[in-house]
C-alpha positions as CSV (number, residue, x, y, z in Angstrom):
1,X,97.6,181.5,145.0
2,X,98.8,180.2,141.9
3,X,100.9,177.3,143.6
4,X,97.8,176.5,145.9
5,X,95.6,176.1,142.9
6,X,98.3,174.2,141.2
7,X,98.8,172.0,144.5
8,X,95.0,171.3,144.9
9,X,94.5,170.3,140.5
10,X,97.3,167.5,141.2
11,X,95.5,165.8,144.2
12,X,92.4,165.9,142.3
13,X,94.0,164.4,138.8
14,X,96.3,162.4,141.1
15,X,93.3,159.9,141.9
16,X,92.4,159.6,138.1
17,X,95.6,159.2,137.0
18,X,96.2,155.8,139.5
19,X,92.8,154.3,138.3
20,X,93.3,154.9,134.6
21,X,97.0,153.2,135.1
22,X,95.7,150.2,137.2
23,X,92.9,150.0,134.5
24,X,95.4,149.8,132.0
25,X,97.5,147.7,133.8
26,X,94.8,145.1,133.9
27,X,94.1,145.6,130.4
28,X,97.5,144.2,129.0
29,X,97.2,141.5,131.7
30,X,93.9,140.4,130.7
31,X,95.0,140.3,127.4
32,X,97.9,138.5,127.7
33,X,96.7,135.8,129.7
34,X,94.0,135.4,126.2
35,X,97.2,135.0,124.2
36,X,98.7,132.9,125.6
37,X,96.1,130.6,126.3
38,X,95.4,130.5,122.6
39,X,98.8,129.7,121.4
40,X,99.0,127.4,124.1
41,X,95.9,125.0,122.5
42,X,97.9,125.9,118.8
43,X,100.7,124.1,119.7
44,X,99.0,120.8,121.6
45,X,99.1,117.8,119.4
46,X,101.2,119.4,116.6
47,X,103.1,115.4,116.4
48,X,101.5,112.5,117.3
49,X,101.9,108.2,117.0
50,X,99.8,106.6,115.2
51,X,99.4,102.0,114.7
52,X,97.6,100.8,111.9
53,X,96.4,97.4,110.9
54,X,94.3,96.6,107.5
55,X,92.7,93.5,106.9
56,X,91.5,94.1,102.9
57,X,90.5,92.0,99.9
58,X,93.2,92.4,96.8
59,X,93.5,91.3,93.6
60,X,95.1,91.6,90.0
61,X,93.6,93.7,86.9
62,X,95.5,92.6,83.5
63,X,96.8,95.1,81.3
64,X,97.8,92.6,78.7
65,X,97.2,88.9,77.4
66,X,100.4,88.7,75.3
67,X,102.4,85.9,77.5
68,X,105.3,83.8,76.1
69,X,105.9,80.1,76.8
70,X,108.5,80.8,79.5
71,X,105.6,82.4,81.3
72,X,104.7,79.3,83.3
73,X,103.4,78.9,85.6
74,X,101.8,82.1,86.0
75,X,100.9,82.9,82.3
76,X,97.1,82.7,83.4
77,X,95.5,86.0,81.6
78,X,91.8,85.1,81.7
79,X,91.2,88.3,83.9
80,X,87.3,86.7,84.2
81,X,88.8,83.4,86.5
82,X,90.6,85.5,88.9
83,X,89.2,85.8,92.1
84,X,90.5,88.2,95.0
85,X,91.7,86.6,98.0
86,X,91.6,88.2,102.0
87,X,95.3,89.7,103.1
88,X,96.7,92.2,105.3
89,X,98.9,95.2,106.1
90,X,100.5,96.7,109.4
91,X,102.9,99.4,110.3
92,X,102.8,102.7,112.0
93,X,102.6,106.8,110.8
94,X,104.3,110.0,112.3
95,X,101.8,112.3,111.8
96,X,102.2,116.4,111.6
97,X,99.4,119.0,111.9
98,X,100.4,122.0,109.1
99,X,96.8,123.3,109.6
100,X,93.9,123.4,111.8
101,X,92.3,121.4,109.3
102,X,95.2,119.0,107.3
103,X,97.5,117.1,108.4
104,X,100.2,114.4,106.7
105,X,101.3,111.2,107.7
106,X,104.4,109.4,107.4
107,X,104.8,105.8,107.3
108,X,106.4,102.3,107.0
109,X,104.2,99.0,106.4
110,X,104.5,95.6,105.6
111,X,101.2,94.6,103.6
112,X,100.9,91.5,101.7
113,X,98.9,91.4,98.0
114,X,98.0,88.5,95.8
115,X,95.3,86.9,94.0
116,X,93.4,83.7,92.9
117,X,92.6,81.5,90.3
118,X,90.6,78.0,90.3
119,X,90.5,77.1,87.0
120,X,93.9,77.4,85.7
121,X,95.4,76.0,82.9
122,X,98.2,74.3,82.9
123,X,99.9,71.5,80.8
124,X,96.2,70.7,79.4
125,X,94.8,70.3,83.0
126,X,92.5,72.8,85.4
127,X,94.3,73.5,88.4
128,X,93.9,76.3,91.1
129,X,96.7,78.6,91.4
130,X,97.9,80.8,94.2
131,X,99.6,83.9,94.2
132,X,101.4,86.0,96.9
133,X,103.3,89.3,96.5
134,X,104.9,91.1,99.9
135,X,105.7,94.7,99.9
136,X,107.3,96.9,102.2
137,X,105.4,100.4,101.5
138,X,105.8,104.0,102.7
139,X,103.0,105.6,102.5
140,X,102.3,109.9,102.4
141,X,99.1,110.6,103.2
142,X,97.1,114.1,103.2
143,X,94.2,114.2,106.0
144,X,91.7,117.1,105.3
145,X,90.3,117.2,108.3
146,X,86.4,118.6,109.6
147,X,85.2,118.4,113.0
148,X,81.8,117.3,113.7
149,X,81.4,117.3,117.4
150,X,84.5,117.8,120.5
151,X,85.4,113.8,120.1
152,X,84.5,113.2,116.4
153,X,86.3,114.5,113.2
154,X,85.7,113.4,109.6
155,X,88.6,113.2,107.5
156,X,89.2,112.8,103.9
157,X,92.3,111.8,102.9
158,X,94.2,110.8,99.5
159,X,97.5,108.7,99.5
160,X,100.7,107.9,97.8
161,X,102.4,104.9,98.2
162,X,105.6,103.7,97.8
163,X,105.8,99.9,97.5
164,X,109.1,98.0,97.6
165,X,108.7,94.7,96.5
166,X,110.0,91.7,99.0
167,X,108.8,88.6,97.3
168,X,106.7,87.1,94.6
169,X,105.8,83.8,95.1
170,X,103.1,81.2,94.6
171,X,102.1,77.9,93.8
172,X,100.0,75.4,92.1
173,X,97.6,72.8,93.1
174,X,95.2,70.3,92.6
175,X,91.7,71.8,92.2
176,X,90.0,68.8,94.4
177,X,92.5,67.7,96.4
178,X,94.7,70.3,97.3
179,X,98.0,68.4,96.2
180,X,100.9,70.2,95.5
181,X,101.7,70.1,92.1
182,X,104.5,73.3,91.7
183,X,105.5,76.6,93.9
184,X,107.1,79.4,91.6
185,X,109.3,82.2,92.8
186,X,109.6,85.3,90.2
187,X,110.6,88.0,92.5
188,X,113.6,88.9,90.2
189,X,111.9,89.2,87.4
190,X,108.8,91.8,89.2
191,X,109.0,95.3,89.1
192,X,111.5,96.0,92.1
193,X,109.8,99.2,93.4
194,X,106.3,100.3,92.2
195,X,103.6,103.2,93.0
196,X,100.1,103.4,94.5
197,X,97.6,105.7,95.0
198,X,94.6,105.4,97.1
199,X,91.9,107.3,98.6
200,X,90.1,106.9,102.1
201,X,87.0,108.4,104.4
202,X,88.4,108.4,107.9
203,X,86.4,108.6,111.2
204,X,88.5,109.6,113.8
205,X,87.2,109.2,117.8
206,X,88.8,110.7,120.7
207,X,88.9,108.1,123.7
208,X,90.7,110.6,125.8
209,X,93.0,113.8,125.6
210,X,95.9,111.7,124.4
211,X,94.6,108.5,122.2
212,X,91.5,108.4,119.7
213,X,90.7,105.6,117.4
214,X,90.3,106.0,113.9
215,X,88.4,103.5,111.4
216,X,88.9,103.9,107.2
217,X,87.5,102.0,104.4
218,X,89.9,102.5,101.3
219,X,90.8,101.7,97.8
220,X,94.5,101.3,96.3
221,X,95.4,101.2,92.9
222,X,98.8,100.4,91.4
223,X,100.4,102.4,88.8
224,X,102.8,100.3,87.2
225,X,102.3,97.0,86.0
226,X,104.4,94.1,88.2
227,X,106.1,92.8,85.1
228,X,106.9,95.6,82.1
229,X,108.0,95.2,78.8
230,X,108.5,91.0,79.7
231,X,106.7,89.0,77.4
232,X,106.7,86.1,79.2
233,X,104.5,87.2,82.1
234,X,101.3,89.5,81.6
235,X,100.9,93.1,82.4
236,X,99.2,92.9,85.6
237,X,98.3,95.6,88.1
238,X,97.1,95.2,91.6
239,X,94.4,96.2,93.6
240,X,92.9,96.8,97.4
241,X,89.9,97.5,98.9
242,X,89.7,97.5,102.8
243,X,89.4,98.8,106.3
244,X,92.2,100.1,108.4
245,X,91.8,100.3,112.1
246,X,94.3,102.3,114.3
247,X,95.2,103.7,117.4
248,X,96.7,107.8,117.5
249,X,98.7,108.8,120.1
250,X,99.1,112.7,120.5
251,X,102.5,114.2,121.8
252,X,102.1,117.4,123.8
């Protein structure tokens, strides 16, 4: 009687026991197929491409007035008669997501800086003088990133520059007429390789799963003055203010 009892429990657990495995069973699937679709989305878009151009205004800020006589011809200090002038920049970023909500770019650019002035003096005569500097700049940049809706994002994001100087050259000319009167070449005695920081307000729109568009007004500063501890040339610095537009490419 004892092994008919004990025959008769078993079929009666045995139909328990098959629903509580299958129901476990299902458990760990179910939750597996959660996991891995989260870490699935985690890792989209970790790199991506990004190509930048910046059209901005820029212009000089002058630390000093102290200029020699071998300063010529760009010895012109009065900070009040220089006038920015419209330039550019271009270049590309690799860009790495660290964090749902920052990122940091990685780039190369060739941006061109300069300035303006249409009364200057030289050899007891107004002229207008013309300035160009051309840099080839890296620059790191740290996007704190908030979404506002699934295709927007607003991003904030503060920048280091490193600018390696190409070329510093300009040249003189009649105010009226537009006559040559001298070009100037001083790149060897600028500042070789200088710093900038800037800050930006990004708006970043996604055209698609792979590409958005992003638009950012900005402002650069320059650290170091372009000629240092020269008194022949004045302690200038240079400035930017802008728009960059640019096209992001994610890599999945």
């Amino acid at each position: 009687m004892v092994k008919l009892h004990n025959i008769r429990a078993v079929y009666l657990l045995l139909p328990v026991l098959l629903w509580m495995g299958e129901h476990c069973a299902a458990q760990r699937q179910s939750k597996d197929k959660v996991v891995y679709f989260i870490d699935s989305q985690t890792k989209k878009s970790n790199i991506s491409l990004a190509l930048n151009a910046s059209p901005f205004f820029s212009s000089r800020r002058i630390m000093s007035d102290s200029i020699g006589a071998g300063g010529l011809p760009v010895g012109s200090s009065n900070e009040k008669r220089t006038s920015p002038i419209f330039t550019y920049s271009f270049g590309g970023d690799l860009v790495f997501r660290v964090a749902s909500s920052l990122e940091i770019w990685l780039g190369a650019q060739y941006s061109v800086l300069g300035f303006k002035d249409k009364n200057y003096e030289w050899n007891n005569a107004e002229y207008q003088l013309d300035s160009r500097l051309r840099f080839i700049n890296v620059p790191i940049q740290f996007s704190f990133r908030g979404t506002i809706t699934e295709v927007f994002d607003l991003e904030f994001i503060p920048v280091v520059q490193l600018n390696f100087l190409q070329s510093y050259k300009g040249k003189i000319t009649e105010s009226g007429s537009g006559n040559l009167i001298n070009e100037f070449d001083i790149t060897d005695e600028a500042r070789p390789f200088n710093l900038t920081l800037g800050i930006s307000l990004s708006g970043n729109f996604r055209l698609a799963e792979e590409f958005s568009l992003f638009v950012r007004p900005f402002f650069h500063y320059m650290l170091n003055p372009m000629f240092e501890n020269n008194m022949n040339f004045p302690r200038e610095r240079y400035f930017s203010t802008g728009l960059t537009l640019g096209l992001r490419y994610y890599l999945y």
